[in-house]
MARPA-339742 format. One record per residue: residue number from 1; x, y, z of N, C-alpha, C in turn. Coordinates in steps of 0.05 Angstrom, whole numbers. Example, Ala and Ser with C-alpha at 12.3 -4.5 7.8 and 13.67 -1.06 7.14 Angstrom:
BEGIN
<r 1,<264,-114,156>,<246,-90,156>,<264,-66,156>>
<r 2,<257,-45,142>,<273,-21,143>,<258,1,157>>
***
This chain:
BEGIN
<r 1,<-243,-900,2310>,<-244,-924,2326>,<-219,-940,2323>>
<r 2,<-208,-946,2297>,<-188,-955,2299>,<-155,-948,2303>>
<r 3,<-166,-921,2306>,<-143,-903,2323>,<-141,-909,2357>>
<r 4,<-163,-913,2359>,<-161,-919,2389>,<-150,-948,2399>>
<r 5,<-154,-963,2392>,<-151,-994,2384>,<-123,-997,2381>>
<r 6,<-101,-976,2372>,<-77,-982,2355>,<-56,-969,2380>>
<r 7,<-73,-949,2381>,<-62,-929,2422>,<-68,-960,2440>>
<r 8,<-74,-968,2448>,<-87,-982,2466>,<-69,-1009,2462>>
<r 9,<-63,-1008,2435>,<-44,-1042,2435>,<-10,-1034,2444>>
<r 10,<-9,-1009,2427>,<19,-996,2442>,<22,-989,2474>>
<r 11,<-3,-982,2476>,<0,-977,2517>,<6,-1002,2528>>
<r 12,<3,-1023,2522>,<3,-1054,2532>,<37,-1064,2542>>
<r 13,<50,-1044,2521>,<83,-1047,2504>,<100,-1025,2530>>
<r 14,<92,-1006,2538>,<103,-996,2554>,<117,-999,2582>>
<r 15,<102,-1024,2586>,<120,-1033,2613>,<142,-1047,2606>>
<r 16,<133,-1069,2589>,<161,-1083,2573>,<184,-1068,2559>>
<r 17,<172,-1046,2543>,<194,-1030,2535>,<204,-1014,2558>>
<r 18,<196,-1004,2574>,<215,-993,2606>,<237,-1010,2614>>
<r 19,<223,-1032,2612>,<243,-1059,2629>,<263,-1072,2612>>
<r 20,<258,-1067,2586>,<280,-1073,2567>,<299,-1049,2572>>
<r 21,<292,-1023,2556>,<300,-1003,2563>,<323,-1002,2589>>
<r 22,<312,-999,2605>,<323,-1012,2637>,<350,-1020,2631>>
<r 23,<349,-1054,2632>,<361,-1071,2624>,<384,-1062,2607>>
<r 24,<391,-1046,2588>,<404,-1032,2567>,<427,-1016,2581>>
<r 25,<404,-1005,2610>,<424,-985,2618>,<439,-1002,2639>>
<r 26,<436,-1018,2647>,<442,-1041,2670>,<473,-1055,2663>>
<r 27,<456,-1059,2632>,<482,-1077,2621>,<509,-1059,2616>>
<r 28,<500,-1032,2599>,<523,-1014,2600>,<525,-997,2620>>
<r 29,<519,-998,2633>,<527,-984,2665>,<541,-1013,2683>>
<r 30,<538,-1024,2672>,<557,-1056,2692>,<590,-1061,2677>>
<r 31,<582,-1056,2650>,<607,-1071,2627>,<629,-1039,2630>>
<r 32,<616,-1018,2638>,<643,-993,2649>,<644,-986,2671>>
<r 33,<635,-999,2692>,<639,-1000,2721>,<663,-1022,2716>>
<r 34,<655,-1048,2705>,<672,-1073,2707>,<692,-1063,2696>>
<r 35,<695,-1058,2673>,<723,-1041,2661>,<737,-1019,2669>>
<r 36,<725,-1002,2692>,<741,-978,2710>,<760,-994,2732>>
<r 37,<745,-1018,2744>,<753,-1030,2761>,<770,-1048,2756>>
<r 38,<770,-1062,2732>,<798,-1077,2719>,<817,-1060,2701>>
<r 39,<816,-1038,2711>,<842,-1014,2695>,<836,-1016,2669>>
<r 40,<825,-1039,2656>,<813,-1034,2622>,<796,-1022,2606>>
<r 41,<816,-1001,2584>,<800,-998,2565>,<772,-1004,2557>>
<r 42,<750,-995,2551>,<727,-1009,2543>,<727,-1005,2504>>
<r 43,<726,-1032,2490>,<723,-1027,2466>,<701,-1011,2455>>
<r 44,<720,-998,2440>,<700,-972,2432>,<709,-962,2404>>
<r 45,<688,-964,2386>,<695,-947,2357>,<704,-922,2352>>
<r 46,<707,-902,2366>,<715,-876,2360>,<734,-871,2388>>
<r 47,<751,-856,2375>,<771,-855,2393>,<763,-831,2418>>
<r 48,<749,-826,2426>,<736,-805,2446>,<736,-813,2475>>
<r 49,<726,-841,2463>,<714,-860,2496>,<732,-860,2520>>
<r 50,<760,-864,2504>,<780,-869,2533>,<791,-836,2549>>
<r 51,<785,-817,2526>,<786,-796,2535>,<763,-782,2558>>
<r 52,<738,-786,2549>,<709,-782,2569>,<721,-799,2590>>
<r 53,<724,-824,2598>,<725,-851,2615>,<748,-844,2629>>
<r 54,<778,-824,2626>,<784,-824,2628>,<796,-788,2646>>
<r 55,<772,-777,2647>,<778,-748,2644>,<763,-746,2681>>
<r 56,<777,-722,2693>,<775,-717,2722>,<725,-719,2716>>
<r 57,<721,-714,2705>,<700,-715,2697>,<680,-749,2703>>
<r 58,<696,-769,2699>,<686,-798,2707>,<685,-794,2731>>
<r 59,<692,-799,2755>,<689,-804,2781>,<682,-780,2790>>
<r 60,<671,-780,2816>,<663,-764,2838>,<673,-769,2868>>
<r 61,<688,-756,2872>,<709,-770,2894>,<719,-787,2884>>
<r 62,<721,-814,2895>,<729,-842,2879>,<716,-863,2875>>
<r 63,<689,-849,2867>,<672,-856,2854>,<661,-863,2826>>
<r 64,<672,-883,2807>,<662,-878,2784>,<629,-872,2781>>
<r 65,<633,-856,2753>,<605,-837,2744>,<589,-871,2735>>
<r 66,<597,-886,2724>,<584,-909,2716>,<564,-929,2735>>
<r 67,<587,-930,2759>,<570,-941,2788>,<549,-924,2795>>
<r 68,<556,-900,2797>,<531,-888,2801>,<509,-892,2781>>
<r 69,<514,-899,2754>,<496,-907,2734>,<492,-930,2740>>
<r 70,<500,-950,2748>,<491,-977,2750>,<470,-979,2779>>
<r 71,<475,-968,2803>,<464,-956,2821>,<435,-944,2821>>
<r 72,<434,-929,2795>,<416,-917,2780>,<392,-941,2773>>
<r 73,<409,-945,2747>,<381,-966,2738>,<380,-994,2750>>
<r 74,<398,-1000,2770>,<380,-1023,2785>,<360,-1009,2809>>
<r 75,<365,-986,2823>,<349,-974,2835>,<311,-969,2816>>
<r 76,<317,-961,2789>,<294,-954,2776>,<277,-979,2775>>
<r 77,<298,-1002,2765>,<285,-1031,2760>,<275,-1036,2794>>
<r 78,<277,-1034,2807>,<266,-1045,2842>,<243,-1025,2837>>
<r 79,<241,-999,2839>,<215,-990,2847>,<190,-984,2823>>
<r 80,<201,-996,2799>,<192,-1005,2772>,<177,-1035,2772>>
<r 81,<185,-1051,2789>,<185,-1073,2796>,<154,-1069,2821>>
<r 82,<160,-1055,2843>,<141,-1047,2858>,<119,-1047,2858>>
<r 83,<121,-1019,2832>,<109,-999,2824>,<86,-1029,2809>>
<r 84,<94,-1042,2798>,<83,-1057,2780>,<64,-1075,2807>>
<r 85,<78,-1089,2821>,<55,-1094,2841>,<43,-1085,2850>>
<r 86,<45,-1061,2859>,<25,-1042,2881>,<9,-1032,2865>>
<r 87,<16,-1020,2847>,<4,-1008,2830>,<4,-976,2845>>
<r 88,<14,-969,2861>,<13,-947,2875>,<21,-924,2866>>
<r 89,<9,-901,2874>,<16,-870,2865>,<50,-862,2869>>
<r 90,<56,-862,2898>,<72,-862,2910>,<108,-871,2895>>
<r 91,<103,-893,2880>,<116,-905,2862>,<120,-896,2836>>
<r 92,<94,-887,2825>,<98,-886,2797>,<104,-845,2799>>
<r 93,<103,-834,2826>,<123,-813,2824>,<147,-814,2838>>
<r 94,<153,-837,2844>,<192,-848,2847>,<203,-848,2825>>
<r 95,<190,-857,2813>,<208,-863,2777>,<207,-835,2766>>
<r 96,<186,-814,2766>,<186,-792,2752>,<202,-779,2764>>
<r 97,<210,-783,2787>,<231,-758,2806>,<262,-776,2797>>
<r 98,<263,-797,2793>,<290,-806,2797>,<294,-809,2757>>
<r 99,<283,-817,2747>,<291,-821,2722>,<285,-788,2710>>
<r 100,<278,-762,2720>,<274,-728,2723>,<304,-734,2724>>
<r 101,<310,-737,2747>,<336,-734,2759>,<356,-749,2742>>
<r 102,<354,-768,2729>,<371,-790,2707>,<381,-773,2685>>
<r 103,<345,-765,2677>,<357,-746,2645>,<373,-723,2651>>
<r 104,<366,-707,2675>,<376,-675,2684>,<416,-695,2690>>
<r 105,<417,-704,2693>,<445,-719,2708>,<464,-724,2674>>
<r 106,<448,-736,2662>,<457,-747,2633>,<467,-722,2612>>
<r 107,<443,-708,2622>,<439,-675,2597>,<470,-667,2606>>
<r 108,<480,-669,2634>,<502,-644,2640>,<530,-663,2630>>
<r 109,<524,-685,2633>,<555,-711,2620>,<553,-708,2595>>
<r 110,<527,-701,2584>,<539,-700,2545>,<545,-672,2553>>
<r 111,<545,-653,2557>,<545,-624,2553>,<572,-627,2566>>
<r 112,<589,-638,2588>,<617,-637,2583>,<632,-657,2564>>
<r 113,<621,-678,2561>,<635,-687,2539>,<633,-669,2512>>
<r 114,<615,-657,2508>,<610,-638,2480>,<624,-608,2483>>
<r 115,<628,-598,2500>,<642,-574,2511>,<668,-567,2532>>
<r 116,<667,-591,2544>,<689,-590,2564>,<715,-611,2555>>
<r 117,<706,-629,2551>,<722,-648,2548>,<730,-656,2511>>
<r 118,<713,-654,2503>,<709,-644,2476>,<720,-672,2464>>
<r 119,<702,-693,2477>,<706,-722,2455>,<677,-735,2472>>
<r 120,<673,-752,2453>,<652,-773,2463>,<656,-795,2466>>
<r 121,<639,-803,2483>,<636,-837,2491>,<609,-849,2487>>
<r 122,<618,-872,2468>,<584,-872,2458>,<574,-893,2482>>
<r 123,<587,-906,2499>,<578,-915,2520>,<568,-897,2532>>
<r 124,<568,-873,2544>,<556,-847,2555>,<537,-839,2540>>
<r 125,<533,-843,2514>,<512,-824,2505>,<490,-852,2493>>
<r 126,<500,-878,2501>,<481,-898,2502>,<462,-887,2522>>
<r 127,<483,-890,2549>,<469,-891,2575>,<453,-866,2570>>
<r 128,<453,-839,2566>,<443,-815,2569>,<415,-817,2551>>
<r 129,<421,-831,2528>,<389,-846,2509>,<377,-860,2527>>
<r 130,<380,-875,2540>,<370,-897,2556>,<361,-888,2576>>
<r 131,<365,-863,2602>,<360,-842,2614>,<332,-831,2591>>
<r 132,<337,-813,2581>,<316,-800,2567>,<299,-814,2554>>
<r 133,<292,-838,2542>,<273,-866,2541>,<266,-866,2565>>
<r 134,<276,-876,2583>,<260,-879,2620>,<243,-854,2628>>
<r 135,<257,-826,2628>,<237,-814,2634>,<218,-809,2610>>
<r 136,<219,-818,2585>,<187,-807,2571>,<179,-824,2573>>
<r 137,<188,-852,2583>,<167,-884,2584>,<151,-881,2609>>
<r 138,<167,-863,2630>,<149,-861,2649>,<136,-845,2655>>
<r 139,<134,-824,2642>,<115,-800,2637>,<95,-810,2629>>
<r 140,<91,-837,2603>,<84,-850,2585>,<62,-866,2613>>
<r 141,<71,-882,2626>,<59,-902,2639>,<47,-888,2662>>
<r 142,<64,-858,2673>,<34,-844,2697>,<22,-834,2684>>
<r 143,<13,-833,2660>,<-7,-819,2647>,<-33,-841,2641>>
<r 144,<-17,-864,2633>,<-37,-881,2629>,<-50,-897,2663>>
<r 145,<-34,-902,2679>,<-42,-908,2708>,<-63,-887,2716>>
<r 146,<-62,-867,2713>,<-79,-839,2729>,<-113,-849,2717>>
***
């Protein structure tokens, strides 16, 4: 019984931790968009970062990889947001298809930073944690909605 009780106070925690979560990726998906776009460096502890940030590998066309991350999790936060009023089906498999699509997107940027490019950015492998948190939070929350 008091197993059940202890599940049940943590299920409560799951929308808040999404939206924090969220938030995380928002902020560092904004602070290296802002820094692609002012030609600056982003401070960074290990010397990898400007190499990743800096490699034909960041942009897509002339597109930074980050905007599309920032793009990302304000898109998740709107239908997270929705999802939370409607309470709808419809919704709570937007987030499983797009934050599916977050981690599958994240998995292949560490795997060239780890093999192709062969340095890291721990701003990238924030965001790529922060991806893989979203989709088990929301695996997490249509399980408990159903």
């Amino acid at each position: 019984m008091k197993w059940v009780s202890i599940v049940s106070r943590i299920n409560k925690f799951n929308k808040p931790i999404f939206l924090a979560t969220n938030l995380i990726g928002i902020i560092d998906a904004s602070y290296l968009t802002t820094k692609y776009y002012s030609g600056e460096a982003p401070a960074c502890t290990v010397s990898g970062c400007e190499k990743v940030l800096t490699s034909p590998y960041a942009t897509i066309g002339n597109v930074p990889v980050s905007l599309l991350g920032l793009i990302y999790y304000i898109t998740i936060f709107v239908v997270f947001l929705i999802f939370c009023q409607t309470k709808k089906q419809r919704f709570t498999d937007l987030l499983i298809a797009f934050t599916t699509a977050g981690l599958l997107f994240s998995a292949w940027l560490v795997y060239l930073q780890l093999f192709i490019i062969q340095a890291i950015c721990l701003y990238c492998l924030l965001s790529a944690t922060t991806a893989t948190f979203l989709f088990l939070l929301a695996k997490r929350i249509e399980k408990i909605e159903k």
